[in-house]
N, C-alpha and C positions, 0 to 999 in steps of 0.2 A: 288168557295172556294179553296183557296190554299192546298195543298197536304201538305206541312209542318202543317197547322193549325191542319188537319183531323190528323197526326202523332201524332202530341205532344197531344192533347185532347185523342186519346184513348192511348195515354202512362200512362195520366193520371189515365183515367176512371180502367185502368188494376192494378195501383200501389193502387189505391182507394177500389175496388173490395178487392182485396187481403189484405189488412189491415182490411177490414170489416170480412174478414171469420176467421183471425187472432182471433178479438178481441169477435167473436161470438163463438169460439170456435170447428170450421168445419175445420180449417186450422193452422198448428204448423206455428211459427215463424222461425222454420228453413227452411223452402220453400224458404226465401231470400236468404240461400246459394247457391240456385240453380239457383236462378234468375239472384242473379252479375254475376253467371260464367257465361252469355249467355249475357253479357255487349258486346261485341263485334258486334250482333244482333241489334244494334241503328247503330250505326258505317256503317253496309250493308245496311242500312235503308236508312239511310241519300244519302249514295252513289248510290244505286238506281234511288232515285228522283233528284238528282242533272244531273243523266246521260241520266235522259228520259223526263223531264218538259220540254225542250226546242226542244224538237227533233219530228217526224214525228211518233214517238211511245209515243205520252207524255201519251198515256194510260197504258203502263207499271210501270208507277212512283206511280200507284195504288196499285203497290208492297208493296211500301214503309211499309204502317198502315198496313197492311195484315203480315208482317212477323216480326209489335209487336206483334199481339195475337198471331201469333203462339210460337213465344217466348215463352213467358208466358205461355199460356196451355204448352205446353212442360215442361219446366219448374217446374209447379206443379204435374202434371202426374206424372216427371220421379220422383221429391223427393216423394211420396207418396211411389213410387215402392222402394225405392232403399234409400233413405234416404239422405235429402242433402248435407249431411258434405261425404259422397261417390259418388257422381252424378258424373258419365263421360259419356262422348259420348260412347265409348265403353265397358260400362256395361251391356246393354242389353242383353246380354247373362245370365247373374242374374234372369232374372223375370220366365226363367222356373220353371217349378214347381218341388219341390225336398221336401225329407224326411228326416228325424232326428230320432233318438229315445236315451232315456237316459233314465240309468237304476245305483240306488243307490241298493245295496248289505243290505238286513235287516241284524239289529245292536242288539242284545241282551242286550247290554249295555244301551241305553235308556230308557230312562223312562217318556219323552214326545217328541212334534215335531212341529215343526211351517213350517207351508208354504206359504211363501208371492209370491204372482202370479201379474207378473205386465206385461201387454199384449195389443196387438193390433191386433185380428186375426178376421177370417172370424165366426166358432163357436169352443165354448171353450166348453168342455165335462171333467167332475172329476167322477169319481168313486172310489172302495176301490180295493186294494191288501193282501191279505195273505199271497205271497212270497217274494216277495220286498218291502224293504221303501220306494222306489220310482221309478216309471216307466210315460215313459210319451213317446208320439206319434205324430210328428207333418210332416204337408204338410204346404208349406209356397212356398213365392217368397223372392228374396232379398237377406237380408241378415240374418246367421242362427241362431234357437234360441238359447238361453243357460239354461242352467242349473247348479247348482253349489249346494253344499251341506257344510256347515260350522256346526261342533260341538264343544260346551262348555260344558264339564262335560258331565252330561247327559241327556243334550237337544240338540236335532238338528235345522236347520234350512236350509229348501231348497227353493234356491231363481230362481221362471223361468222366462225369458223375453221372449219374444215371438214378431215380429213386432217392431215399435218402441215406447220403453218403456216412457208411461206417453202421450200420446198423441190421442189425437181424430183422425181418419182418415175420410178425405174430404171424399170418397165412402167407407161409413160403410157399405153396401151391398156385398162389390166390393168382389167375388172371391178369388183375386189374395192378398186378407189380408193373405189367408191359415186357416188350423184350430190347433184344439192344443184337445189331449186325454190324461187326466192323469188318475196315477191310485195310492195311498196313502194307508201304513200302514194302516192295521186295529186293529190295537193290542195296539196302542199310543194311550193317549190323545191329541186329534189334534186341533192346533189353524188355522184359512185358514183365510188372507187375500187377497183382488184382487180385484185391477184397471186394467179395463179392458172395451177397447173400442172394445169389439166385439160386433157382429149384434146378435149372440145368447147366452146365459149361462145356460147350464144345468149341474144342480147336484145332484148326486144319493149318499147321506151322509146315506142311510140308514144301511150300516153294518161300520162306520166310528165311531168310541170315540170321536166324535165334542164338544166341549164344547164353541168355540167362532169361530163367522163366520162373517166377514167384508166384503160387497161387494159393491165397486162403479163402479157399471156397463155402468154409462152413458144411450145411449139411446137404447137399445137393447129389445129383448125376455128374460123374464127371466123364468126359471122351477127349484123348487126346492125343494127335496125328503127327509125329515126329517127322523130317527129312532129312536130307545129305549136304544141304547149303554151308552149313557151318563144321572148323573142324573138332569144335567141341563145343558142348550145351551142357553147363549148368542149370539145376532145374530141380526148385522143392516146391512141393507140393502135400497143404495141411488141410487136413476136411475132416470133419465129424463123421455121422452118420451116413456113408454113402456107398457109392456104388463106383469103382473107376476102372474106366478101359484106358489101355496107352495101345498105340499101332505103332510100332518100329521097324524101318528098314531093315529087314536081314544083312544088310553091307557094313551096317551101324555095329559097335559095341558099343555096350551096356551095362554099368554096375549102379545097381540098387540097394539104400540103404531103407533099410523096414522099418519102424516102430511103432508097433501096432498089434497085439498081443489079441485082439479081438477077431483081429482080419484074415480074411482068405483068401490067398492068393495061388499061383500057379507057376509059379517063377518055376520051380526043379521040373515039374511034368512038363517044359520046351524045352528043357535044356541049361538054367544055368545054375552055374554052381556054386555053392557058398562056402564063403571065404573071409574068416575075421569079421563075422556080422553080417556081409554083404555078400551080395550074389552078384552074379558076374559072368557076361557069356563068354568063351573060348577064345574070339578073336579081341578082346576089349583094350589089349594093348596095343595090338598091330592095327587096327582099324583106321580110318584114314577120320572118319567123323565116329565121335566119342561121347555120348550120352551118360552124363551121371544124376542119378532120379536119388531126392531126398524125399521119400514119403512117411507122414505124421500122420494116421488115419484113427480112429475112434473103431467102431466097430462097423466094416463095410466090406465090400469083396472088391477085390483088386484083380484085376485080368489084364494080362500082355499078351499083345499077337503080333507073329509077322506078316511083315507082306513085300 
């Protein structure tokens, strides 16, 4: 078989591969930034087998197909780390590991507060503050998170990216995503939204004034720790493939709507009962705080417990 044929078929099988993780969702479309920049890598290819097929080493012309995939993993590696629209050969110095922290100054003047979380990290952790509006903690590679805070009147709004924002990453396990620790006003009524393709999400909302909670987590761990601050919580929650624990107040009512035909849960063996689609504990009308959980799940196991 000719060395050109073996080239161009896995040039192929690699542009194929790659469009397939594309369109499944394991791989951003901006990976082909990185990929044309390493156009020059067909170019040595070609040259290669042209300089050893004919020669007394025509076994080195086995170079050729050997230095597309490395291409290409390269390639996808480096923009995973670093982000393709930055991908250089001498960025590598980027992927050590480094720290941030960002810290908003509590505002008296408020009187609510929104916080859109939109991330790509290894595990994301929320907790509350009583000295600051906002404090947050991160370990990361790449390039660094941000943070920003915008007020109208007397609502704020703080906006973090963390990783690159809006995107699945190819190794959702991987480390080198970094993680992300926030810490939120307790004293505001808080709105939290968050896309976020981290591998883990836990959140400790129990001394938090939550009143609406949006999370698309993708395929991750989730853990999530309810409280009594507010007297009702809206609260959906979309994930793939995962695992979710919620901890609720036994003082709390609760009605959950399901969909999710894969999933396992446990909702009838504590106690609540289903009603019109939805399950629902005993006190859920009389309760003083009111948790209503919208959960989209894929195929994963869902656990509720009191405390």
């Amino acid at each position: 078989m000719r060395i050109s044929s073996i080239r161009w078929g896995i040039l192929l099988l690699c542009v194929g591969l790659i469009f397939l993780a594309n369109n499944l969702g394991y791989l951003d479309y901006d990976v082909w930034g990185s990929i044309i920049t390493l156009w020059p890598v067909l170019i040595i290819a070609i040259g290669v087998e042209i300089l050893f097929r004919r020669s007394r080493l025509w076994f080195l012309s086995l170079a050729s197909p050997l230095l597309i995939v490395a291409a290409f993993a390269y390639a996808v590696l480096a923009a995973e780390q670093l982000g393709s629209k930055t991908f250089m050969f001498n960025r590598w110095e980027d992927l050590r590991r480094k720290t941030k922290q960002y810290e908003f100054d509590r505002d008296e003047s408020l009187k609510r507060l929104n916080l859109d979380i939109d991330c790509a990290v290894g595990d994301l952790w929320l907790g509350s503050s009583s000295s600051s509006l906002f404090e947050s903690d991160f370990e990361y590679y790449g390039r660094d998170p941000k943070c920003r805070l915008e007020k109208s009147g007397d609502e704020a709004t703080i906006f973090v990216e963390s990783g690159k924002p809006g995107r699945v990453r190819f190794f959702k396990t991987s480390k080198s995503a970094g993680d992300a620790r926030l810490f939120v006003a307790d004293w505001l009524p808080l709105r939290i939204s968050v896309n976020s393709a981290a591998s883990a999400v836990e959140m400790d909302l129990r001394e938090l004034m939550l009143t609406d909670l949006d999370i698309d987590a993708g395929a991750s761990n989730t853990v999530l720790r309810f409280g009594l601050k507010s007297d009702q919580v809206l609260a959906r929650l979309s994930s793939g493939a995962s695992s979710v624990r919620l901890f609720v107040p036994r003082e709390a009512g609760i009605m959950i709507a399901h969909d999710g035909a894969l999933s396992s849960t446990n909702f009838s063996e504590i106690g609540l009962k289903k009603f019109e689609g939805r399950y629902k504990s005993d006190n859920f009308e009389t309760a003083k705080c009111r948790i209503e959980l919208n959960i989209d799940s894929g195929v994963s196991s869902i656990e509720l417990e009191y405390y």
